[in-house]
C-alpha positions as CSV (number, residue, x, y, z in Angstrom):
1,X,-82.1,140.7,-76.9
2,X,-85.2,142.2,-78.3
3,X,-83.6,146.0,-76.2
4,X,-79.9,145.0,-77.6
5,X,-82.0,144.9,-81.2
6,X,-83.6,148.3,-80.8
7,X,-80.6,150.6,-79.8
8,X,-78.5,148.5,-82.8
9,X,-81.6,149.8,-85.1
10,X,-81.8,153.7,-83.4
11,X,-78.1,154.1,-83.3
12,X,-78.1,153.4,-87.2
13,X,-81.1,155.4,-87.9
14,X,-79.3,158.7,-85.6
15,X,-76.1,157.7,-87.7
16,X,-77.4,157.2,-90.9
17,X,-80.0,160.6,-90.1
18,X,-76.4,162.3,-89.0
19,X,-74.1,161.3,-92.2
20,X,-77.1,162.6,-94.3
21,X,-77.4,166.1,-92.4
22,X,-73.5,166.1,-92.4
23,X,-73.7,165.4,-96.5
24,X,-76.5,168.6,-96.8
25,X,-74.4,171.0,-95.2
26,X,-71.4,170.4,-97.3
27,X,-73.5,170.3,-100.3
28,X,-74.9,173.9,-99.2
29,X,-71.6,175.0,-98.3
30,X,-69.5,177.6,-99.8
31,X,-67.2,174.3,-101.0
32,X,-69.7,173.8,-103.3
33,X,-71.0,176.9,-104.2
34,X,-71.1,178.4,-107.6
35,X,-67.8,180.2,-108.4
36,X,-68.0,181.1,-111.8
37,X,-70.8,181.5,-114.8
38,X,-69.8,181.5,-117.9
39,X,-72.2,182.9,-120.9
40,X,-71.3,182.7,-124.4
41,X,-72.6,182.8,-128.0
42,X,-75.2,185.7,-127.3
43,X,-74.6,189.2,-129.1
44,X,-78.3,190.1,-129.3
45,X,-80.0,188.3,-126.7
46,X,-80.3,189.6,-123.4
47,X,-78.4,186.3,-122.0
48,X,-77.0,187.3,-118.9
49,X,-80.3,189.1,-117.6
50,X,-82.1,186.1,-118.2
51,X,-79.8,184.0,-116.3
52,X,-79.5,186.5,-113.4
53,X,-83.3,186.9,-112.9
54,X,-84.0,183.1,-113.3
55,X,-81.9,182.7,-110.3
56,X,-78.6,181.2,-111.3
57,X,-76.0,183.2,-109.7
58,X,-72.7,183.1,-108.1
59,X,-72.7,182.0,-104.8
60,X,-75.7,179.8,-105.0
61,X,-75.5,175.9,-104.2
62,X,-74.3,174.1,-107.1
63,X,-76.8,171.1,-106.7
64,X,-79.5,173.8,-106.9
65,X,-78.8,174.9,-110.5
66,X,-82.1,173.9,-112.5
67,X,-80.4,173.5,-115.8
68,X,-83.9,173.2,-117.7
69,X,-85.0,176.2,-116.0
70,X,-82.3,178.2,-117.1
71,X,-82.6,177.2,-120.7
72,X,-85.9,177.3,-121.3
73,X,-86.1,180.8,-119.9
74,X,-83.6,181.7,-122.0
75,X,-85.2,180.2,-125.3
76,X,-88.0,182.3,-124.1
77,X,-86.0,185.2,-125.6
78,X,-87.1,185.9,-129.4
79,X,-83.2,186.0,-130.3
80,X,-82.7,182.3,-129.1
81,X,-82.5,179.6,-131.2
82,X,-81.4,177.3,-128.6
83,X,-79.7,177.4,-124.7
84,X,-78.0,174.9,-123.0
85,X,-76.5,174.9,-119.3
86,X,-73.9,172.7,-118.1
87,X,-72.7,172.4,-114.6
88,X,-69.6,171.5,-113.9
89,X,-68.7,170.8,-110.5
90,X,-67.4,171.9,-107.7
91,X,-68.8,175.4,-108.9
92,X,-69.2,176.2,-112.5
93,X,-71.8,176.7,-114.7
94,X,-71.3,177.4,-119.0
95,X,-74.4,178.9,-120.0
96,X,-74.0,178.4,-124.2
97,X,-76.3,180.4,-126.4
98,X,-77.1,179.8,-130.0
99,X,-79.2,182.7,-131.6
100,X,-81.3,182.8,-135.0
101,X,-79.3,184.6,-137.6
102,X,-81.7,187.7,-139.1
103,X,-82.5,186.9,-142.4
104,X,-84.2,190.1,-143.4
105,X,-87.2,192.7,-142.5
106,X,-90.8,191.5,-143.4
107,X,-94.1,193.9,-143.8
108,X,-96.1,193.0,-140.9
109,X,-98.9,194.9,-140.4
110,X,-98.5,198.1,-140.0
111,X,-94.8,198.0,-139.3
112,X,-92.0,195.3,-139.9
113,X,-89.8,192.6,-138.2
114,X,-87.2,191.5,-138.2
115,X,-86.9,187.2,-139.0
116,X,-84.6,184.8,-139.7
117,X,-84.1,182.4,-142.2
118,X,-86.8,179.7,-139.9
119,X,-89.5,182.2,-140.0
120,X,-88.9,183.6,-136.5
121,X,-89.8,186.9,-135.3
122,X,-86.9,188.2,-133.6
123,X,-88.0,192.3,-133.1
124,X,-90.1,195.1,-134.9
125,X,-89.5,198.6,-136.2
126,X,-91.5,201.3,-138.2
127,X,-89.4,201.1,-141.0
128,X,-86.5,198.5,-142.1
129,X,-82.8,200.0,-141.8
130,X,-81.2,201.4,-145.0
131,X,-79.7,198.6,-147.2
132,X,-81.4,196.0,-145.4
133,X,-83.3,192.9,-147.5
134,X,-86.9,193.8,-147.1
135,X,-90.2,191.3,-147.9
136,X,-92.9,192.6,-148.8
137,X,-95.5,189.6,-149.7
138,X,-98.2,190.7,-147.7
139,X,-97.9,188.9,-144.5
140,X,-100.2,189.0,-141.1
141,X,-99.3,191.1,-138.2
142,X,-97.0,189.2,-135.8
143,X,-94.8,189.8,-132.8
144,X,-91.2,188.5,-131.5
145,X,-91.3,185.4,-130.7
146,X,-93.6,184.0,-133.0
147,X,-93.3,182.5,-135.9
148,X,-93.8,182.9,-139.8
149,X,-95.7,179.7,-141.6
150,X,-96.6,180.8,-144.8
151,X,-94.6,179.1,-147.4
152,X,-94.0,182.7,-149.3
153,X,-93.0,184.5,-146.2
154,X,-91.1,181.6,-145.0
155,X,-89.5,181.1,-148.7
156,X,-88.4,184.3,-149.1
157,X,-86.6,185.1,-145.8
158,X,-84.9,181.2,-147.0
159,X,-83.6,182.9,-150.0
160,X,-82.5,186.4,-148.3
161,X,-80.9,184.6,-145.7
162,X,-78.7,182.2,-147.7
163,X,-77.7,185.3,-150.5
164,X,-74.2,186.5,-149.9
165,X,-73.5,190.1,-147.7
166,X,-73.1,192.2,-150.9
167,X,-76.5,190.8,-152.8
168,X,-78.6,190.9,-149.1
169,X,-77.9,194.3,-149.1
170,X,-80.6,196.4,-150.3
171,X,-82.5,192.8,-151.6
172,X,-86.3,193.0,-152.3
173,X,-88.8,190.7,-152.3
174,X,-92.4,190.8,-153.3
175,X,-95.6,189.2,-154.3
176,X,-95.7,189.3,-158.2
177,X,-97.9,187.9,-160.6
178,X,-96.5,184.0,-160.9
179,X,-95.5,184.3,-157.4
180,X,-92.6,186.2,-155.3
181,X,-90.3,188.0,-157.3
182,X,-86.8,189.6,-156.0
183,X,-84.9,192.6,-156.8
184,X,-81.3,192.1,-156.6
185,X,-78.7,195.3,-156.8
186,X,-81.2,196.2,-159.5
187,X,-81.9,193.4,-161.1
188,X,-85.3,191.1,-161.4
């Protein structure tokens, strides 16, 4: 009885160890693969290199997709805001970007960034483009991907980035006596 016992137990542990090897190969198969990724909301970002070099391309195992990895690599990028990655099986994967909206060029050291309306660095320059709202409050030197936490920095890249297109353009703001002051098409 004890031998009858024994196969009984080994046949179900070979069949059981067999289903599971059976279940991994179609879950590595081409069945299941990864047909199609789909990246959107990104115009600035360098989305699609970021999910390419973190691994997530076509052809790879759809249970292998590390949707955290993906999006915190991509919200590595100065330009995003925020990533997420959905898989949806058998094979796709929507990779959805939301990126900070520039809110104007701050003095930064010796040069100037580019920030949105949070406070973050998103990319430098020597000078500011032509037309562009600049800040000049006197603000440390800082680098994309950081962040502005001054309240004057921070307050006035709020204000240029919630003034329409046509005021934005060619806006200034600087450090004045009682505070920040701005220069709007002309006006104080």
């Amino acid at each position: 009885g004890a031998r009858r016992r024994l196969r009984g137990v080994l046949g179900f542990v070979a069949l059981a160890g067999l289903v599971g090897f059976v279940g991994w190969l179609f879950l590595q198969s081409s069945l299941l693969a990864v047909s199609e990724i789909a990246v959107t909301g990104h115009a600035n970002a360098a989305a699609e290199e970021i999910v390419t070099s973190s691994g997530l391309t076509a052809g790879i195992p759809t249970i292998t997709v590390d949707e955290a990895g993906v999006e915190a690599a991509l919200e590595a990028d100065p330009w995003v805001a925020k990533a997420q990655v959905r898989v949806t099986w058998p094979g796709t994967v929507e990779v959805t970007v939301l990126e900070h909206v520039p809110a104007g060029w701050v003095a930064s050291g010796d040069g100037w960034v580019l920030a949105s309306a949070e406070g973050a660095v998103l990319t430098t320059a020597e000078a500011p483009p032509q037309g562009a709202p600049v800040i000049e409050v006197g603000s440390r030197a800082v680098q994309p991907g950081e962040r502005f936490k001054g309240p004057m920095v921070v307050g006035a890249l709020e204000f240029t980035g919630n003034l329409p297109a046509p005021l934005a353009a060619g806006a200034v703001v600087t450090r004045g006596e009682d505070g920040v002051e701005a220069y709007l098409s002309g006006h104080r």
